[in-house]
Structure formats: structure tokens, C-alpha cells
The first five atom37 places (N, CA, C, CB, O) and aatype in JSON, in Angstrom:
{
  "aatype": [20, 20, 20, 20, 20, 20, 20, 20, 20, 20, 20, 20, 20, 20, 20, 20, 20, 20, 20, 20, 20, 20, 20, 20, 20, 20, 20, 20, 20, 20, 20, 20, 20, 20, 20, 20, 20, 20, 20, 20, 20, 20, 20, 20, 20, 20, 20, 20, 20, 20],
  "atom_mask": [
    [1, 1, 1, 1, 1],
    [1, 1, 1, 1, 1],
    [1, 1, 1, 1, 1],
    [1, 1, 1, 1, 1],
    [1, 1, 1, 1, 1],
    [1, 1, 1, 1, 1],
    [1, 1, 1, 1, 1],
    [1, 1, 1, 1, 1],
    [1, 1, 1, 1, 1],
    [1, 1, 1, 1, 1],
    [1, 1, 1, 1, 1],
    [1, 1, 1, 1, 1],
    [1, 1, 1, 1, 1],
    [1, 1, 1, 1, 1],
    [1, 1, 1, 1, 1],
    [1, 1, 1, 1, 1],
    [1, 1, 1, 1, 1],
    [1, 1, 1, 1, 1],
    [1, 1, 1, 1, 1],
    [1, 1, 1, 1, 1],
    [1, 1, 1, 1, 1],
    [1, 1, 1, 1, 1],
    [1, 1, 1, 1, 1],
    [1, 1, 1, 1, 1],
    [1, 1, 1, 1, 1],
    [1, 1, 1, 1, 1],
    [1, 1, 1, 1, 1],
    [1, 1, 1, 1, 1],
    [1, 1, 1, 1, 1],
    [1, 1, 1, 1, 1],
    [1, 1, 1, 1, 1],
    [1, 1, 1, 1, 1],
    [1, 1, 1, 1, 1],
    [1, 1, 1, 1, 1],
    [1, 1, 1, 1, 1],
    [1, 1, 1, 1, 1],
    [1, 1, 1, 1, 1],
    [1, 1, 1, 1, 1],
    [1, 1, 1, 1, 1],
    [1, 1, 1, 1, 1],
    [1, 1, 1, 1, 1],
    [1, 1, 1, 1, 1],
    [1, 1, 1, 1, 1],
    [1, 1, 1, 1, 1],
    [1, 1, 1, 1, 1],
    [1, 1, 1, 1, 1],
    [1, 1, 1, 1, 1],
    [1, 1, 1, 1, 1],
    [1, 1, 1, 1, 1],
    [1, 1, 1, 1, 1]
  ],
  "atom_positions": [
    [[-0.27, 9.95, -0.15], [-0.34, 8.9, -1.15], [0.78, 9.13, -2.15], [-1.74, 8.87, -1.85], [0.95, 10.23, -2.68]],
    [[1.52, 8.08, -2.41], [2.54, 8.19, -3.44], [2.08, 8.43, -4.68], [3.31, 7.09, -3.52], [1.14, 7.78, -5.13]],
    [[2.86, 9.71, -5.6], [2.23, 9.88, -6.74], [2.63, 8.63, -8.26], [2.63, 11.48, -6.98], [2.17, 8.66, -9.4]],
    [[3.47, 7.82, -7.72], [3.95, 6.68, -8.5], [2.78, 5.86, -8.67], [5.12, 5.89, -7.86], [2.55, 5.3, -9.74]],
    [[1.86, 5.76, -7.43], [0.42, 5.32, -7.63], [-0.35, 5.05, -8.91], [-0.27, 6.2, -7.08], [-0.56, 3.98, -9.49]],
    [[-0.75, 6.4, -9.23], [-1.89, 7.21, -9.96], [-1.1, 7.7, -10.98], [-2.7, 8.42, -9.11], [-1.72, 7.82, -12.04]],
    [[0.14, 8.06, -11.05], [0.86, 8.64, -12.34], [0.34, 7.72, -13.07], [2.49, 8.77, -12.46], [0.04, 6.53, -12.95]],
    [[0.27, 9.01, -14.34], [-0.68, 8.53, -15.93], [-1.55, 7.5, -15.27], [0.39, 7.65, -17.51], [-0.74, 6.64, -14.92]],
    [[-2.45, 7.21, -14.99], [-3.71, 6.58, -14.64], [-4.63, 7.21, -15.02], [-3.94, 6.33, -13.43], [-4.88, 8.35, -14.62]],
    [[-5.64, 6.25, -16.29], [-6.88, 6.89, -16.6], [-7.9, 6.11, -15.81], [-7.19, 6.9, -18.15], [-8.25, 4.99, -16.18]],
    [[-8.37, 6.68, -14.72], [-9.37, 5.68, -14.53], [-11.23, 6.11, -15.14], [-9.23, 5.46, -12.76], [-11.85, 7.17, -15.31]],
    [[-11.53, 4.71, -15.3], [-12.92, 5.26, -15.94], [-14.37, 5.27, -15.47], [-13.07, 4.67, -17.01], [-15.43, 5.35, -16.09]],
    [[-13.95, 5.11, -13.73], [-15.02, 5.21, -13.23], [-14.25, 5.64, -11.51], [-16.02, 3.74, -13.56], [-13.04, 5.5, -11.38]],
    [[-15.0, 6.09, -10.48], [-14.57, 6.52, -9.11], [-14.57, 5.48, -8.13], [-15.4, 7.58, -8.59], [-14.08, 5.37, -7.01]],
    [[-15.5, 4.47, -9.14], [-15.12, 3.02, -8.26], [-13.8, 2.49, -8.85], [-16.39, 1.67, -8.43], [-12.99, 2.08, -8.02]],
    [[-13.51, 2.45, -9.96], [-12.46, 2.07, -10.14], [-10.84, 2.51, -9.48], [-12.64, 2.18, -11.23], [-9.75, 1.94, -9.38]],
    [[-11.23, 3.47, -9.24], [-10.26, 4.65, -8.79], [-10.18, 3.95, -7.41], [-10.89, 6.46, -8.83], [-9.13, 3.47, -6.99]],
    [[-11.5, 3.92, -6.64], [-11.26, 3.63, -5.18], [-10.77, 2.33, -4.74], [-12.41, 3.81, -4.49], [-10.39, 2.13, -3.58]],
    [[-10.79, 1.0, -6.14], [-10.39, -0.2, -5.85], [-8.65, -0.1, -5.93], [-11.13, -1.25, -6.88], [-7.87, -0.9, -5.41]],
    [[-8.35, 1.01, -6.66], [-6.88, 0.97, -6.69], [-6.42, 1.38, -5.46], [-6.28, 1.78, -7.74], [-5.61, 0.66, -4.87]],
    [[-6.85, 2.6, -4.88], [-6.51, 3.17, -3.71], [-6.51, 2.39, -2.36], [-7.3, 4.17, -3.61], [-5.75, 2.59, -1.41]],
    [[-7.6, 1.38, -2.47], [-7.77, 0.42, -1.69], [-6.28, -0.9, -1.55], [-9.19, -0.1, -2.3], [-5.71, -1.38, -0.57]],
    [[-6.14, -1.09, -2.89], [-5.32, -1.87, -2.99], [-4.16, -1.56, -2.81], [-5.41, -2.33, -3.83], [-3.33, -2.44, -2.58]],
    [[-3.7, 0.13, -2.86], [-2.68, 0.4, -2.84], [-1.97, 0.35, -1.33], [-2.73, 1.47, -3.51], [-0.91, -0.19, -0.99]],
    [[-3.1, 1.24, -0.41], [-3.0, 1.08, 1.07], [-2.96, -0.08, 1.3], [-3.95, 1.6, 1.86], [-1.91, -0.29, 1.92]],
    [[-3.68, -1.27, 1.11], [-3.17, -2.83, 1.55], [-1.8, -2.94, 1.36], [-3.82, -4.06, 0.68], [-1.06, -3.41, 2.23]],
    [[-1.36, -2.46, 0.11], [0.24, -2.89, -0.16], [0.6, -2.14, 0.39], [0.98, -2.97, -1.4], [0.04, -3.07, 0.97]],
    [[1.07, -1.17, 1.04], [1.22, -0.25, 1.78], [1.38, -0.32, 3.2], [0.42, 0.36, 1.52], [2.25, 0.23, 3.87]],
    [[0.21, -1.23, 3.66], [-0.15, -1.41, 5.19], [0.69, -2.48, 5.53], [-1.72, -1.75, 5.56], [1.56, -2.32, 6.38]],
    [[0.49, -3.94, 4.78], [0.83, -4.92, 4.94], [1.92, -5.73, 4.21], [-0.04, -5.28, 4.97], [2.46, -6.69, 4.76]],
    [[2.27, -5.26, 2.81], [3.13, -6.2, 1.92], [4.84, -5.25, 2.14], [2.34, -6.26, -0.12], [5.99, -5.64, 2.39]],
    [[4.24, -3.96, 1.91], [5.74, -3.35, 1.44], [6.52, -2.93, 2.7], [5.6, -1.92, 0.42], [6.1, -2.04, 3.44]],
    [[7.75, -3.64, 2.93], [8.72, -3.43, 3.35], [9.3, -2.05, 4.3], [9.17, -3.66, 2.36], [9.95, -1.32, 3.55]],
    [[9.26, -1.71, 5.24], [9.33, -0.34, 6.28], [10.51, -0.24, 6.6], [8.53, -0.33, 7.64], [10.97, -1.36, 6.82]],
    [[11.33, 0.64, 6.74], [12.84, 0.72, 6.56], [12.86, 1.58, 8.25], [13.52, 1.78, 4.79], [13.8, 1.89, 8.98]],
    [[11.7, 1.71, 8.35], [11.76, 2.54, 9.88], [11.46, 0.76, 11.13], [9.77, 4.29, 10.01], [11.44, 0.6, 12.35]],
    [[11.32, -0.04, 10.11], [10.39, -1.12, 11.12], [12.01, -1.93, 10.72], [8.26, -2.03, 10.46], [12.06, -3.05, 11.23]],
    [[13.39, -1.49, 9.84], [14.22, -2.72, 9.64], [13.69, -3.52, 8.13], [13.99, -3.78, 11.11], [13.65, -4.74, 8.32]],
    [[13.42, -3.27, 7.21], [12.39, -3.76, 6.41], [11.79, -5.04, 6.35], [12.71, -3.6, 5.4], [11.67, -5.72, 5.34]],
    [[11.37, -5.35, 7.59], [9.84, -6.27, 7.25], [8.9, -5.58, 6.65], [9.01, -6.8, 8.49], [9.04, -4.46, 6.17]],
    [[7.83, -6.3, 6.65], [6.34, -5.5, 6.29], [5.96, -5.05, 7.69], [4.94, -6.58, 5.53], [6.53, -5.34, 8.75]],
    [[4.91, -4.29, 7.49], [4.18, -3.88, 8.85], [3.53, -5.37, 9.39], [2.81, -2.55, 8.53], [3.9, -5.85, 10.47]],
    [[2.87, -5.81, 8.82], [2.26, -7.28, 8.87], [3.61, -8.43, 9.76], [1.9, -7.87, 6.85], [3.39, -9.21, 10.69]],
    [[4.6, -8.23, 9.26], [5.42, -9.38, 9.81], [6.03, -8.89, 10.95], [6.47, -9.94, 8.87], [6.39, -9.61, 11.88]],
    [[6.19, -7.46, 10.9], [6.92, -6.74, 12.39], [5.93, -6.96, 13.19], [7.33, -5.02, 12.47], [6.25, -7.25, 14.34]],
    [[4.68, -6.9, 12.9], [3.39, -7.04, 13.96], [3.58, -8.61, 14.58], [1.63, -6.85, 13.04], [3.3, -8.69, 15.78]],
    [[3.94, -9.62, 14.05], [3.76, -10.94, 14.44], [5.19, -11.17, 15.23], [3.44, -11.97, 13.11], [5.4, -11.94, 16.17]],
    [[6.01, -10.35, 14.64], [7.66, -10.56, 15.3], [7.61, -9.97, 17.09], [9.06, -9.27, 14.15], [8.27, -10.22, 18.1]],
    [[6.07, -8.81, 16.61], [6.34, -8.3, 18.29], [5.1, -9.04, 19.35], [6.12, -6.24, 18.43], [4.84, -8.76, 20.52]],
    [[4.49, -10.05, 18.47], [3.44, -10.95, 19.43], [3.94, -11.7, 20.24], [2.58, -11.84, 18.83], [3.23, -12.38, 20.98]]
  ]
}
């Protein structure tokens, strides 16, 4: 997990914590750009190879 994440992050509950982490892997999985994939997203390289 990237520490750019969570740097200085107070969170004030472990659910709160886990909605970020959640959200972060979505952006992660699907939005941000892969330089090993050519930078699409993982999401658009997936549809480029359907």
C-alpha cells in the first residue's frame, strides 16, 4: 500500500480507515493508469484485450 495513502491521516474510527483503503484499491485496481499495461487503467487494458 502506498504510504502517500494514509500519510498524516487521522482516522477516527477502523471503519473509517477501511472505507479509505477500500477506495484506495478501487483507484488502484481500476482508475490509475499502469505504466507496465502502457498507461491505461487496468479496467480499460481489460476491455482493450476482450
Amino acid at each position: 500500500m502506498k504510504s502517500d495513502m494514509y500519510h498524516r491521516q487521522a482516522f477516527v474510527s477502523d471503519h473509517a480507515l477501511r472505507n479509505y483503503v477500500r477506495s484506495y484499491v478501487h483507484f488502484h485496481n481500476v482508475q490509475r493508469p499502469h505504466a507496465v499495461l502502457g498507461y491505461p487503467s487496468p479496467a480499460e487494458h481489460e476491455l482493450q484485450c476482450s
